[in-house]
C-alpha positions, -999 to +999 in steps of 0.1 A: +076-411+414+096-404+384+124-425+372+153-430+346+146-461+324+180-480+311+181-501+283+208-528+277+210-543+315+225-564+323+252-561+293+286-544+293+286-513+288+251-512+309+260-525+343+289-503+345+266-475+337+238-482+359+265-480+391+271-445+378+241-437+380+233-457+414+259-432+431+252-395+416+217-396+428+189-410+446+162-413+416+150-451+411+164-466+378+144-486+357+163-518+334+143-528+309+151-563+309+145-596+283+129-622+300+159-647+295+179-623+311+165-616+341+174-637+363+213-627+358+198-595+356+188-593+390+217-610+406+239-580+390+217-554+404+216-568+437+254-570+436+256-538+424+233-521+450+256-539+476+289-524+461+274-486+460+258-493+494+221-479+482+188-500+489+180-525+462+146-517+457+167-485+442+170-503+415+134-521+395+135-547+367+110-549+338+104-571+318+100-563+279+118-560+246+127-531+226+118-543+193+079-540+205+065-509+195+054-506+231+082-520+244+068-552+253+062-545+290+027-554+311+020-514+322+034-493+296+010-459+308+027-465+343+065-464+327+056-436+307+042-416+332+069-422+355+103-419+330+119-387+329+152-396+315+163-422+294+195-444+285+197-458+254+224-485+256+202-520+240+216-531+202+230-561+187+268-556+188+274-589+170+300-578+136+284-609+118+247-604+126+228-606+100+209-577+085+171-587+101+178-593+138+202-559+133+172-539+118+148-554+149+170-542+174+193-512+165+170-498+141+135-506+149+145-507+189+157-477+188+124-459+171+100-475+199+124-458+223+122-428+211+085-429+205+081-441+242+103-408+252+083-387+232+054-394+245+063-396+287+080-359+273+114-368+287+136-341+302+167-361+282+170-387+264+207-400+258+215-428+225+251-444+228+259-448+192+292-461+185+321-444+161+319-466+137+287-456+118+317-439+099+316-473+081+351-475+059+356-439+057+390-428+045+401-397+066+386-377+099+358-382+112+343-358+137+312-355+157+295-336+127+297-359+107+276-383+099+268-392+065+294-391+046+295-407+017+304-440+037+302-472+028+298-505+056+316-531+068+289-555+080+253-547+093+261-539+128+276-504+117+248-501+087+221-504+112+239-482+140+242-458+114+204-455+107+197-457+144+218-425+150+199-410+121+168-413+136+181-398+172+195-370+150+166-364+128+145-357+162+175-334+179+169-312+149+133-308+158+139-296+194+139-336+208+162-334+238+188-363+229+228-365+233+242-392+212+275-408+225+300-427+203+325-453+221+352-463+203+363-502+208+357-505+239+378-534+263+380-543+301+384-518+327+419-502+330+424-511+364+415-544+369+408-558+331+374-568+341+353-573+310+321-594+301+328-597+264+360-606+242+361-590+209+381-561+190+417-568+204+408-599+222+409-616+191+441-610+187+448-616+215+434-655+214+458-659+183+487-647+204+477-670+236+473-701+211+508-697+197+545-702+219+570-686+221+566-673+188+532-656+178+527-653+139+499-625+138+479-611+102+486-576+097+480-551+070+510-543+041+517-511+062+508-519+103+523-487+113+498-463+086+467-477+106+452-474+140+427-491+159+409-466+186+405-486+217+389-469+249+383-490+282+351-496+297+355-473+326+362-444+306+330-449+283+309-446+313+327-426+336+325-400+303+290-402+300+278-399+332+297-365+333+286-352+301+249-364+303+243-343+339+252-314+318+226-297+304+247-280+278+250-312+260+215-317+253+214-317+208+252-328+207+274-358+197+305-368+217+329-392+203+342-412+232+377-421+214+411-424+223+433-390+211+461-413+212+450-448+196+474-471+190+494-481+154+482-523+147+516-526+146+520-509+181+490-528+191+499-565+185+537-557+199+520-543+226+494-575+232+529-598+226+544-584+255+517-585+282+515-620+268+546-633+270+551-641+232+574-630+207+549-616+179+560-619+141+538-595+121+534-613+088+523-583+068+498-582+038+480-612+052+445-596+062+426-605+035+440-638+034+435-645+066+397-633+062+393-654+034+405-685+054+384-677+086+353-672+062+356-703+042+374-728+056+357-746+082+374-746+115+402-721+106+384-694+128+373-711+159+409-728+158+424-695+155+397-677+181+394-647+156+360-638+141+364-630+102+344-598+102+365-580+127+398-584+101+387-552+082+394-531+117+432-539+112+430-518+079+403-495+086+417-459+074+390-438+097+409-412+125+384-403+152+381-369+168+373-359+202+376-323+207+342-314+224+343-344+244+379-329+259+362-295+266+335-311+279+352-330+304+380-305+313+370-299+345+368-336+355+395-361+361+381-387+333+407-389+306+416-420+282+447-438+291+472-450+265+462-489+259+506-492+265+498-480+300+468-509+308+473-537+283+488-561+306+460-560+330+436-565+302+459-596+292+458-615+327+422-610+330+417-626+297+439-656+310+419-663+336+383-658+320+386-658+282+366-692+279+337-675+302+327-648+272+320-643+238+313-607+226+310-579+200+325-545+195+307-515+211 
């Protein structure tokens, strides 16, 4: 029997993925699984299985841990022999992790997997990344690029970075690895289903907490910066299409929004599905960072987390032309965040208390 093994079930990004993968074949998926997840772990595959309307023994959970050189599971022969492709998706997304539990996971994780892959001889092997192992890069960013000269904002990007470097190193040598790079990503466009509340939702919080009147941090100039926001089902639905190609093995995509929106755009935008009338108070960033680091209080009361402040100013533009080509023929595109923003806000409403999360 061969299988594909996933890694980061049952997280965000993950469960979406695995019911991708549930309906464009029949092959068994594997979740490598921690052992204090597992038992939501297997409530979310059963519920899964159910939705697609595929057996559940489709789907088979094991236990272990990626920052094991062998993975931490009881039969690591057996899952070797038997893997033939592999998802990536397992990392500490935290923005305030600090730099050991960051190298464990995203780095070191992330060698074990691709020294598991290399020796089952995988057919693929596909790493999502994340664009923002750009670090604070002022201009464009493309899917060449990698280092650049960069410097980082906290050691989730610092770590991602040298995580993708490794995945990169081994493309070079013939290793058959994509590497995918989500933007921000939020709740699904359509229904605003998320399990985590970060990147806009943080502005969000601060919006919800005020009324009428929302007084929200911005940069000096709101409309000169962007924050690239994708939604979940346009992360996935991306890269299950570009990973059954077998043209993208030894390339990067940059799963971004073409169209991202200005912050000033952004917290208008956030106002409005919100029912608040936003004041931007405009050179207040680093202030408000400040505040949120070193008073005590200030950013549970406000409901924002300090290090994501820097995203409101970060002077990065992402690029996305060969993930375009590559999906031209398919009907997965990006929406404008104008278009789904209010369906993101009244799922919040109703479940922001049930999550706590970190950017993609």
């Amino acid at each position: 029997m061969t299988v594909r093994l996933l890694t980061g079930f049952p997280g965000f990004l993950g469960s979406a993925l695995l019911e991708r993968l549930l309906e464009r074949g029949d092959e068994p998926v594997v979740c490598l699984v921690q052992a204090q997840y597992r038992e939501s772990a297997a409530r979310r595959a059963a519920a899964l299985t159910d939705a697609v309307g595929v057996p559940r023994d489709r789907v088979r959970l094991v236990e272990g841990d990626v920052t094991d050189p062998e993975l931490a599971v009881d039969d690591y022969e057996r899952l070797r022999r038997e893997t033939r492709v592999v998802y990536h998706l397992a990392a500490v997304y935290d923005l305030g992790v600090a730099r050991p539990l960051a190298e464990r996971v995203n780095v070191d994780g992330t060698r074990h997997l691709l020294d598991f892959a290399t020796r089952a001889d995988v057919d693929r092997f596909h790493h999502v990344s994340t664009c923002y192992v750009s670090g604070r890069y002022d201009g464009r960013f493309t899917h060449r690029d990698l280092a650049v000269g960069q410097s980082f904002h906290n050691h989730y990007e610092a770590t991602k970075f040298e995580a993708e470097r490794l995945v990169q190193a081994a493309m070079r040598d013939g290793f058959p690895a994509t590497v995918y790079r989500p933007a921000i990503a939020v709740g699904d466009s359509r229904t605003g289903e998320t399990q985590k509340f970060d990147g806009p939702y943080y502005l969000l919080k601060l919006i919800l907490r005020q009324w009428p009147v929302a007084a929200v941090p911005v940069p000096l100039r709101p409309s000169a910066y962007r924050l690239n926001v994708v939604p979940r089902e346009f992360v996935v639905d991306a890269l299950a299409a570009i990973s059954a190609r077998e043209e993208s093995v030894g390339a990067v995509y940059q799963l971004c929004n073409p169209h991202p929106p200005t912050i000033l755009e952004l917290v208008r935008t956030l106002g409005r599905a919100a029912g608040r009338r936003v004041v931007p108070v405009r050179g207040t960033t680093k202030l408000a960072r400040v505040a949120t680091e070193r008073v005590p209080g200030v950013a549970d009361g406000l409901g924002i987390e300090p290090a994501a402040l820097p995203y409101l100013s970060q002077p990065t533009t992402y690029t996305d032309e060969n993930t375009r080509r590559a999906l031209a023929d398919t009907d997965v595109r990006c929406p404008l965040f104008s278009s789904y923003a209010d369906r993101l806000v009244a799922y919040a409403r109703e479940h922001l208390d049930e999550g706590r999360g970190a950017m993609t």
